[in-house]
N, C-alpha and C positions, 0 to 999 in steps of 0.2 A: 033802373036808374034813368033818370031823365034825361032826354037830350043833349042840356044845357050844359046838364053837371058831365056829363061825357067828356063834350067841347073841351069843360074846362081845364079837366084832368089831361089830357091830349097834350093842349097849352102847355099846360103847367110840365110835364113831361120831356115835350121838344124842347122847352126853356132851357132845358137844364143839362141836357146832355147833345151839343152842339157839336163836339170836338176838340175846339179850344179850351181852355180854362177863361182866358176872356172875353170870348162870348157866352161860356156858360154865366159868366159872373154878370154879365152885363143884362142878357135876356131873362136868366130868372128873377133877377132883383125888380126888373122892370114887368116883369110877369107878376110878379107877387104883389108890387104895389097895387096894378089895374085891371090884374080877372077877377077880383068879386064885385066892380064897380060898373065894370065893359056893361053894353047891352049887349044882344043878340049877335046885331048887325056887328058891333065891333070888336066881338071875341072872333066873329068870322074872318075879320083884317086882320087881326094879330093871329091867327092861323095861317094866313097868307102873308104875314108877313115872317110867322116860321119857315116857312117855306122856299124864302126865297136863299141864294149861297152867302154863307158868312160875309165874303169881300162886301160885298153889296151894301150889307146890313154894317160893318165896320167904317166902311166907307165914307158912310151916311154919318152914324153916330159922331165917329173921330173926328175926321177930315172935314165935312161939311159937302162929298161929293151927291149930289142927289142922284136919282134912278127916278126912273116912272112911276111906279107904283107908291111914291111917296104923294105925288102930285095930288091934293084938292081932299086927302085922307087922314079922317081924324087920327087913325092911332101913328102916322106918321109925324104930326104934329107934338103929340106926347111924346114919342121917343126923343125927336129932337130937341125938347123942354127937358126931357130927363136927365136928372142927377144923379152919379153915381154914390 
């Protein structure tokens, strides 16, 4: 299997089973729209941005609080553009 399709699967994996039911809901949906479109480089940010703790990621999404890792990053960008 190819590297890519690895990544993608990993992705698509961590989306979905986060803990919550609204982050799963929120991540896979947002997963599913943009891992077959990502490049390389930005399936690697939306791996790090699986990675980071729900609050963070909820935070962002709901409330409008930012964190660092959003700063100057494309898939930070699309999340905060996304629609549920």
């Amino acid at each position: 299997m190819k590297k890519l399709e690895k990544l993608k699967k990993r992705i698509i994996y961590r989306s979905s089973y986060r803990g919550t039911k609204e982050m799963d809901i929120l991540l896979s949906s947002f997963v599913e729209k943009y891992v077959n479109i990502l490049n390389e480089k930005d399936l690697n940010e939306l791996e790090e941005l699986l990675n980071l703790e729900d609050e963070v990621i909820y935070n962002f999404f709901y409330k409008g609080i930012t964190h660092s890792f959003f700063d100057k990053r494309k898939i930070g960008k699309l999340l905060k553009d996304f629609k549920l």
